[in-house]
N, C-alpha and C positions, 0 to 999 in steps of 0.2 A: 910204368908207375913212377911218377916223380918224386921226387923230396916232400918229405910235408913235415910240421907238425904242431899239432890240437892238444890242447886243455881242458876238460870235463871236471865237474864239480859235484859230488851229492852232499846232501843236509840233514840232519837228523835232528829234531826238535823234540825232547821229552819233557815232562814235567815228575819228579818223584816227592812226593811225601814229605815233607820237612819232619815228622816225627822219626824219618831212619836215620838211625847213627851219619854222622859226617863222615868219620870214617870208611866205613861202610859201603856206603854211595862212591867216594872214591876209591875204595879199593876194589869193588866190582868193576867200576867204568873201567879202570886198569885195566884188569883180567878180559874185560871184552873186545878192549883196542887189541889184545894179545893174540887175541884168535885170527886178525890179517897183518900183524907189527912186529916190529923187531927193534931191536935198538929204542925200545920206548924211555920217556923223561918223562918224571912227573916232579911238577912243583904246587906244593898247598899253603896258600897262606894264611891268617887269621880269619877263623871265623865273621861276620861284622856283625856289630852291635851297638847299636840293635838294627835288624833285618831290615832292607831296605824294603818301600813296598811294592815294586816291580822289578824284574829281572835284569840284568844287565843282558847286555848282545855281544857276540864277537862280531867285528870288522875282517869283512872278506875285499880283498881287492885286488884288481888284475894291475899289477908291476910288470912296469916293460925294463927290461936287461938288456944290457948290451951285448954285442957276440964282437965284436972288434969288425973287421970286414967282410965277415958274414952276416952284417948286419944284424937285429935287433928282436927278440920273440918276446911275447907277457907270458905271465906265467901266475896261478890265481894263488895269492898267502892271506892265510888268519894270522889274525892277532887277537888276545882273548885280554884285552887292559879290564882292572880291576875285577877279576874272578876270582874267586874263592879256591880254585884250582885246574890245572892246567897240565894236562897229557901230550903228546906227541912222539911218533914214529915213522920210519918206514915200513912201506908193504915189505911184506916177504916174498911177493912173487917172482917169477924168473924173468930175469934181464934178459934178450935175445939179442945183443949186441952182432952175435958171429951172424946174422940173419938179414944186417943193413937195417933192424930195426930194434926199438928197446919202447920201453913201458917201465914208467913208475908212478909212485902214488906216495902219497904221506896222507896220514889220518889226524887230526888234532880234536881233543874233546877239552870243551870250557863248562864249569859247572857253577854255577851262579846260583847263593841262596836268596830267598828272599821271603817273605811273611806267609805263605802258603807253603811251596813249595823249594824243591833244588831245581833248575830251570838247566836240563842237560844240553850241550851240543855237541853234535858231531861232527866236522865237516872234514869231505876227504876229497883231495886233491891228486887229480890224476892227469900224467902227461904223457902221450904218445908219439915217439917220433920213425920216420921212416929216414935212410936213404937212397930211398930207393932204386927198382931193378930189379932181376927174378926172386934173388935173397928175398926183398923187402914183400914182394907177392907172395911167394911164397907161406912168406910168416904174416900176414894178415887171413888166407885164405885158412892157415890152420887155428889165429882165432876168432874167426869169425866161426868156424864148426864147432869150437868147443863151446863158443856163448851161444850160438843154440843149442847144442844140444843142453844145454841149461836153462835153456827159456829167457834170457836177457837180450838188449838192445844190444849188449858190447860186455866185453871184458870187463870194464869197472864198473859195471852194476851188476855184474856175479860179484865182485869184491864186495863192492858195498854193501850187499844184500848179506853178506854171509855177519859182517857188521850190526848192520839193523836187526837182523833174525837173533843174533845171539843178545842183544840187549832185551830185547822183547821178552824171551827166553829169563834172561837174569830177573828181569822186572814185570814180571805179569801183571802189576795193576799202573803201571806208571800209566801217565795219560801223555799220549801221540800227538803232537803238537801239529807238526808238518814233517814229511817223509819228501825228499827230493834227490833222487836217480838221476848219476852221470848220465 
């Protein structure tokens, strides 16, 4: 097994109710990044007013970094300009370092109001590295059993999934915009 390492992406698009508390809305979103985050940040800024009539977007974009003579990998960041409030964390999963491999993730949620509704995102960023050799087989072949036996393509869409299920959960009437799996 050689050296690798890949970047995955999921999306989570909702729409809630403008009549629920602002509060509310953000402090649920919190509570549900919490359920895969750790070391979560939130910032909220002024409500606007008056409400724009469509939603703002956050900007997803793959940055390439430099590694010095090991040359150069991208790696996908949000940026959530002009939202109404802003989340982010890391996963709490387990680093496998001792294994010649690691896995992380950060989750960021942008909430943007506007004349209908609050326009939720979720997007969560996952990167997987090997360096490979038995270690790194090793620890791919034990998560590739555990995301089946979970029913998923990969590890970070058991994460994200547990993500999306628990907002769904918190918000039973919210309307589902787009769902998009690492």
């Amino acid at each position: 097994m050689k050296p690798r390492m890949e970047s995955f992406m999921g999306k989570a698009v909702y729409d809630i109710e403008i009549s629920t508390p602002a509060d509310e809305v953000v402090d649920k979103v919190y509570r549900i990044l919490n359920v895969r985050s750790n070391s979560l940040t939130k910032n909220v800024a002024f409500m606007p007013n008056p409400l724009p009539e469509v939603p703002g977007m956050p900007q997803v974009a793959v940055k390439s970094m430099g590694m010095g003579m090991a040359g150069t990998f991208a790696f996908p960041q949000c940026s959530c300009d002009n939202a109404y409030a802003i989340m982010n964390g890391y996963d709490k999963g387990v680093s496998s370092i001792q294994f010649g491999s690691s896995d992380r993730a950060t989750y960021t949620a942008c909430i943007y109001p506007y004349q209908d509704n609050y326009r939720v995102y979720i997007i969560g960023l996952y990167q997987t590295t090997s360096q490979g050799g038995i270690g790194g087989l090793v620890y791919e072949g034990v998560k590739k059993g555990v995301t089946t036996g979970l029913g998923k393509d990969n590890m970070f869409a058991s994460w994200f999934a547990q993500v999306v299920d628990e907002f769904e959960k918190t918000f039973p009437d919210a309307s589902r915009i787009e769902v998009a799996m690492p």
